[in-house]
C-alpha positions, -999 to 999 in steps of 0.1 A, spaced: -581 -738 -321 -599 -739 -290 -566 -724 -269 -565 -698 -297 -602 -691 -285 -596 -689 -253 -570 -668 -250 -586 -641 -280 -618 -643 -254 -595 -635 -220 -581 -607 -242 -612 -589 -250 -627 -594 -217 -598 -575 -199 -586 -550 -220 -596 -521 -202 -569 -540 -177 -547 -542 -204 -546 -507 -213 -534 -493 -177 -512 -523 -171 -490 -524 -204 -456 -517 -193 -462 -538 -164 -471 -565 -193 -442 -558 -216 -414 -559 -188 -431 -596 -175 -430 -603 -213 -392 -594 -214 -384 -615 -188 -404 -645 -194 -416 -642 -230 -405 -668 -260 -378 -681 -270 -377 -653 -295 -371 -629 -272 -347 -642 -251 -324 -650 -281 -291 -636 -283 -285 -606 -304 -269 -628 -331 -304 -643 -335 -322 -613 -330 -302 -601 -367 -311 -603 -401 -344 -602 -422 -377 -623 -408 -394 -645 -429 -431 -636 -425 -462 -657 -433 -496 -637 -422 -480 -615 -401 -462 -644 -382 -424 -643 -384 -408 -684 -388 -372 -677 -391 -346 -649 -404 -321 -642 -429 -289 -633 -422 -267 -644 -454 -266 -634 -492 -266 -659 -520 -249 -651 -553 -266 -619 -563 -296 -619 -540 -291 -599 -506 -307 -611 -474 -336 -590 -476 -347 -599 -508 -341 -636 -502 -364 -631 -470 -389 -614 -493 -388 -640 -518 -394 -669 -498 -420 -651 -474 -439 -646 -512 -434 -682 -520 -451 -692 -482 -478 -670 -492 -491 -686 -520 -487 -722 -508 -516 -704 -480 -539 -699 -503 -533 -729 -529 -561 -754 -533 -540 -780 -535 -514 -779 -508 -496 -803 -494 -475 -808 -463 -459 -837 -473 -447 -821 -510 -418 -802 -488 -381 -821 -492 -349 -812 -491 -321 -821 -516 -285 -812 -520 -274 -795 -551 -234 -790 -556 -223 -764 -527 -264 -758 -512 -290 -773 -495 -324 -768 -514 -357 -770 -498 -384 -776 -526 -423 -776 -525 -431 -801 -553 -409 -793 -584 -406 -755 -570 -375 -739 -549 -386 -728 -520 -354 -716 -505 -316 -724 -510 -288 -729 -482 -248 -724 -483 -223 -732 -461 -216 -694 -449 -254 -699 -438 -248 -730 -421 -218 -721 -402 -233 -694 -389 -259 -713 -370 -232 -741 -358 -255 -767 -382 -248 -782 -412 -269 -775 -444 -288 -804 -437 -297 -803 -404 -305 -763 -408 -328 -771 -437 -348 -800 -421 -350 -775 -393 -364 -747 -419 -388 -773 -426 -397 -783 -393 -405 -746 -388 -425 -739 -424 -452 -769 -423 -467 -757 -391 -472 -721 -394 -485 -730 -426 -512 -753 -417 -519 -722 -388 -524 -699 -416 -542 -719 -437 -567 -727 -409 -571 -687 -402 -581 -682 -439 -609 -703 -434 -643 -689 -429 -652 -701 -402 -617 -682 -382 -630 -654 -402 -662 -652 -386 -655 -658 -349 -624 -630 -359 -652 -607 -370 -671 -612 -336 -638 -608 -318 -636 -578 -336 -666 -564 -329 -666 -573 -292 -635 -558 -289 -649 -528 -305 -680 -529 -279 -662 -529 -248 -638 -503 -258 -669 -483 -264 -684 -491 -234 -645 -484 -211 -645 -448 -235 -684 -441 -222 -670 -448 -190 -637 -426 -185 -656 -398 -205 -685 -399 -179 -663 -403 -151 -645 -376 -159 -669 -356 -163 -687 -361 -129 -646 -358 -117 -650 -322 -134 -681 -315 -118 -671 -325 -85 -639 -300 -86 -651 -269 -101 -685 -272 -85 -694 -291 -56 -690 -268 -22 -677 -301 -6 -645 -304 -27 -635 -272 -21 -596 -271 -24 -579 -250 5 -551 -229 -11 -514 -239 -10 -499 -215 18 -464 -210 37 -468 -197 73 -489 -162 62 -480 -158 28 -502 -181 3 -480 -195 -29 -514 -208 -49 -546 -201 -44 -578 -228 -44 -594 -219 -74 -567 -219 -90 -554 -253 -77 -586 -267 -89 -578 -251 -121 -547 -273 -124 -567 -304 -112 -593 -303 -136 -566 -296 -160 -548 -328 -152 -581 -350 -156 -585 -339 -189 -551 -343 -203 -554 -379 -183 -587 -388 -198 -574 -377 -235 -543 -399 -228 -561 -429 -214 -583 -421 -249 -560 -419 -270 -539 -454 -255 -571 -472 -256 -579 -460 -294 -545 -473 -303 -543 -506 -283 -577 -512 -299 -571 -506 -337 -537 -535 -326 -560 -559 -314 -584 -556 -341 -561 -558 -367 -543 -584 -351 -576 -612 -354 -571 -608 -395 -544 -624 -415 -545 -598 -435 -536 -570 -408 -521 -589 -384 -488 -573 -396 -499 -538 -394 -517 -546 -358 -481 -560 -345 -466 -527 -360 -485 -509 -342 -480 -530 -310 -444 -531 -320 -442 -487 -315 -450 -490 -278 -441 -528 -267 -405 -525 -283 -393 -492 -264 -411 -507 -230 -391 -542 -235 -358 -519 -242 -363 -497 -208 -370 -529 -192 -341 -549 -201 -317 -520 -193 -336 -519 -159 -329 -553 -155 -293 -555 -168 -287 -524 -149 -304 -544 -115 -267 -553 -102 -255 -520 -101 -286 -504 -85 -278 -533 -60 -242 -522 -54 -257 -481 -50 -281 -499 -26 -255 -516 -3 -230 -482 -3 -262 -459 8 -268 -485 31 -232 -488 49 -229 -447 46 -262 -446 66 -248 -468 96 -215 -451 91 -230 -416 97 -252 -427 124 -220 -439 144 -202 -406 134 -228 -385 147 -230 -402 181 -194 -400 183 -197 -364 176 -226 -362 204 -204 -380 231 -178 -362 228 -193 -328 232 -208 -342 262 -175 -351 281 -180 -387 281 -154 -394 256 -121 -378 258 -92 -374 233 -60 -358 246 -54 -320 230 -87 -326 211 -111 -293 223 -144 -293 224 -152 -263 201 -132 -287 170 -162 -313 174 -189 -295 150 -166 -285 126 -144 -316 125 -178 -341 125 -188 -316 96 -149 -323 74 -152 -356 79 -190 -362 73 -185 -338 37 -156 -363 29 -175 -394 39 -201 -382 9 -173 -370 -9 -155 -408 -12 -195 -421 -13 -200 -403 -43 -164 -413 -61 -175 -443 -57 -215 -443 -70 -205 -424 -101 -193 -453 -124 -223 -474 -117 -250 -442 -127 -267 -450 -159 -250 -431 -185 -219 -425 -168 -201 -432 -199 -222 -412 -223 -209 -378 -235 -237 -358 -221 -229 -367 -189 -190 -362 -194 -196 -324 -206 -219 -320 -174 -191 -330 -154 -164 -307 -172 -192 -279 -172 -196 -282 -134 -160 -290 -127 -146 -257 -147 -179 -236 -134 -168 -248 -95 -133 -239 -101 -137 -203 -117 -161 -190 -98 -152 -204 -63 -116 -195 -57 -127 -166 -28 -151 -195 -13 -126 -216 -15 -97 -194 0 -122 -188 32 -134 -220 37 -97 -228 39 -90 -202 62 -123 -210 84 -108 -243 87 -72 -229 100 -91 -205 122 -111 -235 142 -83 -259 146 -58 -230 154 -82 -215 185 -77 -179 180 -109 -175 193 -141 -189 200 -180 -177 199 -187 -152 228 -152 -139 227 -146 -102 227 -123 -94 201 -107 -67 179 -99 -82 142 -84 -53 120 -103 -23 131 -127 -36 143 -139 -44 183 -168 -66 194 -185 -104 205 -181 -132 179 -210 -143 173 -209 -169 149 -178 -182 132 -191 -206 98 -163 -217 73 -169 -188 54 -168 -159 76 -166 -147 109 -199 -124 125 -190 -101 151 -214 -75 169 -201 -43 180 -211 -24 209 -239 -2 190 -253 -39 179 -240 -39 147 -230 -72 134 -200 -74 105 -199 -100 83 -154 -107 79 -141 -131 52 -124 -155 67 -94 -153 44 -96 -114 55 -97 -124 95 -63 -151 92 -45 -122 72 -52 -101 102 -40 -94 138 -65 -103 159 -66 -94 195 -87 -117 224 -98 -104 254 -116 -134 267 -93 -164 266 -76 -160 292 -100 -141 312 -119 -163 330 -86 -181 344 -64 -150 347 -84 -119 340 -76 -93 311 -60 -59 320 -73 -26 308 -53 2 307 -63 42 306 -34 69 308 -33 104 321 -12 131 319 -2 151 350 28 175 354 56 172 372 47 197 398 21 168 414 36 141 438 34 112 419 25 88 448 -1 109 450 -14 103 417 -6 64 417 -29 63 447 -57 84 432 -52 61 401 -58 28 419 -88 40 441 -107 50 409 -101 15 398 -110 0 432 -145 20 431 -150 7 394 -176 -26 391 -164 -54 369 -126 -42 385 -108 -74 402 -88 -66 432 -70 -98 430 -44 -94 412 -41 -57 420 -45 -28 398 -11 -10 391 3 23 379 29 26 352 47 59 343 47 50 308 64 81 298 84 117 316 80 140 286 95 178 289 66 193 305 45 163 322 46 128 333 22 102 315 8 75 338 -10 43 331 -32 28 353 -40 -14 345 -64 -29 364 -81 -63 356 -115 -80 346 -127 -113 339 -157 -93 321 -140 -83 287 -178 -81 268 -183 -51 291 -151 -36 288 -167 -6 268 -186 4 300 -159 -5 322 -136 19 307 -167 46 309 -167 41 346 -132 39 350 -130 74 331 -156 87 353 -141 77 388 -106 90 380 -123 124 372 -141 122 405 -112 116 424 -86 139 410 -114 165 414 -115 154 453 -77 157 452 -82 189 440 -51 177 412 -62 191 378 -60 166 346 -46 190 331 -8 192 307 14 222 320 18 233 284 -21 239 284 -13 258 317 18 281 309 -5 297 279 -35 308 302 -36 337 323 -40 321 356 -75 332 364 -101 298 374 -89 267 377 -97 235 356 -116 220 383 -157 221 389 -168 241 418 -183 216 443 -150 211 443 -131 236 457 -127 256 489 -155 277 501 -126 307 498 -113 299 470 -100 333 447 -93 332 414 -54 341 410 -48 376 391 -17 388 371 7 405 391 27 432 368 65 450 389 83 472 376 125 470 380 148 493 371 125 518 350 148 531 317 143 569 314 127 588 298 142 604 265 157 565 260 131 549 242 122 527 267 86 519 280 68 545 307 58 528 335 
């Protein structure tokens, strides 16, 4: 009685503690609570035998035509009375055999009968079970018995009631200290809350982040309420004999689903330990991947025909299929990785990935080709398709060149590898890249002449190597003129735009100098042979403008039709 009293007392005095540390309570009760609780889920079946709320044993077998449940009913009615009766007895309870059962009797009345199917399912015999049932009976009921008395009902009433006072006085408390929580939000200039803001642009404003606040401790302070109310109402039912089975329903609603998340937290502990330890060893793994990766683009760790422009994207394969494997191997040990909900996420995913990524797919495959086949690099001048200018970023998706008016295209990579593309910069640096310009002269101008007028433009031209040489071709003799090609070299190819401008430019100047005109004989045999082609500055001081010059052979008479001179 007195350890009854003692713990009711520790009870009331921390309940407030109670209240906030429940599922704290309920898992440390899972682990360590009674016997009861740590039964196997064989014992946890069948119907309870209950005596003032307090449950003795269960009922797992039907006898003749009584089910379990109603022979569970039956005998918890029995117990009831014998708490109550004036006359009871503890040593009136025997057992006897009778044919193929095991009775237990109070006095002349059954209190309960036993069959083999019963037995067996305990691994007892009838006997042994029944002295146990006994064993079991006799002590709760001399516990209930004492609780009926008036003196446990008094101190029960003042348990009660002090249970009832401090809730008031923790509910006086959380109300007024939310309250001056209120107060302090909404009105004290101290508390002001600075707005939520990113760089210049702010995503929630003060007021109405105290809004939300104040908000919050209300719906807190109506949950702590409303906890309290209900862990209260258990307790209080729980000091009666009378209630004690509604106050352990009640406690029963919240414990119950608390014990259940805590045991699957605890059965699922070895898993979460084997998640743990691959996170772990993918941590390390990465960490020596990525220094790897960082050595190598240094220089100070070689591998033969491995470049250093494949380091990035292959550190970024092999890292997505390190997470890849990771994750292959994580998923069995989720929670719920058998349940269907998570099965039709993974088929949802699976069939969304694979309809609506067959273009992302197709280019990341051909960003891959594109790195490891070194077509070309970032900072290369290029011409993919139709179009001309410096890569300037090449992810797996696409390729981003910017053209000489600064405009930057965005190429599928799928589109770039089913492409000719053209580099100008590989082999620059080491070799040079040869530009080429033609002109068309006729055949009346010496064509050493114009193979030296070619080369000196190029010499004059910046950005123009003169080792190795710049060279004429005559690409073509067509009827009326000669076509030549002039290729000179440059280990600038971004600035080949302007070095063909200049190149342009010079030959112009010289062939001017020359005084040879740029100029297609079939463009000359149609004019009339007044100024020539070339800008003034340019020619002689008495330089005269050819005329037409008209003769007249062999006049035809007149009176012949022919023309009069």
């Amino acid at each position: 009685m007195k350890r009854v009293k003692a713990v009711r007392l520790t009870a009331i005095l921390f309940l407030a503690i109670h209240t906030l540390m429940l599922p704290l309570f309920s898992i440390s009760g899972m682990a360590w609570g009674s016997d009861e609780e740590s039964a196997t889920s064989h014992e946890r079946q069948g119907h309870p035998v209950m005596v003032d709320g307090y449950e003795i044993f269960r009922i797992r077998q039907d006898l003749g035509a009584a089910t379990a449940q109603q022979r569970a009913d039956r005998i918890s009615a029995a117990l009831e009375e014998l708490v109550t009766a004036e006359d009871y007895d503890p040593n009136a309870f025997k057992t006897e055999e009778d044919g193929s059962v095991t009775k237990i009797r109070y006095g002349d009345e059954v209190i309960m009968a036993i069959n083999d199917a019963e037995a067996n399912g305990t691994g007892l015999s009838r006997q042994s079970l029944a002295d146990q049932y006994v064993r079991l009976i006799v002590p709760q009921l001399a516990r209930a018995r004492q609780q009926h008395t008036p003196r446990y009902l008094w101190w029960a009433a003042a348990y009660a009631l002090g249970t009832i006072l401090i809730y008031v006085l923790v509910l006086w408390l959380i109300v007024a200290g939310s309250r001056w929580l209120l107060h302090t939000i909404q009105s004290s200039p101290r508390a002001k809350i600075p707005g939520i803001k990113i760089q210049e642009s702010e995503i929630l404003r003060g007021e109405r982040l105290s809004a939300l606040l104040a908000s919050a401790v209300k719906l807190l302070r109506a949950v702590l309420l409303a906890i309290g109310t209900y862990l209260v109402l258990a307790a209080v039912f729980g000091y009666f004999p009378w209630t004690r089975q509604h106050g352990e329903l009640l406690l029963g609603y919240i414990v119950s689903p608390l014990r259940s998340m805590g045991r699957g937290f605890l059965n699922y502990l070895p898993k979460l330990f084997y998640i743990f330890v691959i996170v772990i060893v993918m941590h390390y793994a990465l960490k020596v991947l990525r220094l790897i990766a960082g050595e190598l683009e240094r220089g100070r760790i070689r591998f033969d025909n491995f470049y250093p422009e494949w380091v990035q994207p292959t550190y970024k394969i092999v890292r997505f299929l390190m997470f890849a494997f990771a994750a292959v191997i994580i998923v069995p040990y989720l929670p719920g990785e058998d349940s269907p909900a998570f099965k039709g996420i993974g088929v949802f995913l699976g069939v969304l990935f694979s309809l609506g990524s067959t273009s992302a797919v197709s280019n990341v495959v051909a960003g891959i080709i594109l790195t490891y086949a070194r077509g070309f690099r970032a900072g290369d001048w290029v011409t993919i398709g139709e179009n001309t200018g410096e890569v300037v970023h090449q992810s797996l998706l696409a390729t981003h060149v910017r053209t000489i008016r600064n405009e930057e295209i965005t190429i599928p990579n799928s589109v770039v590898l089913g492409s000719h593309v053209v580099n100008f910069s590989l082999q620059a640096q080491e070799k040079g890249v040869a530009l080429h310009t033609s002109v068309t002269i006729g055949y009346d101008a010496p064509w050493r002449t114009i193979h030296k007028l070619l080369i000196d433009s190029a010499l004059k031209t910046r950005l123009i190597l003169h080792d190795p040489q710049p060279f004429v071709l005559q690409a073509e003799l067509e009827d009326s003129y000669v076509k030549y090609e002039i290729n000179a070299y440059t280990n600038r190819p971004l600035e080949m735009v302007y070095i063909y401008s200049e190149l342009h430019s010079n030959i112009q100047d010289s062939f001017y100098e020359a005084g040879v005109e740029i100029m297609s004989p079939v463009f000359h045999a149609l004019r009339d042979g007044n100024h020539v082609a070339i800008p003034d500055k340019y020619l002689p001081p008495d330089y005269r403008a050819k005329s037409f010059r008209i003769t007249n052979e062999d006049p035809v008479p007149e009176g012949e039709g022919g023309p009069r001179p």
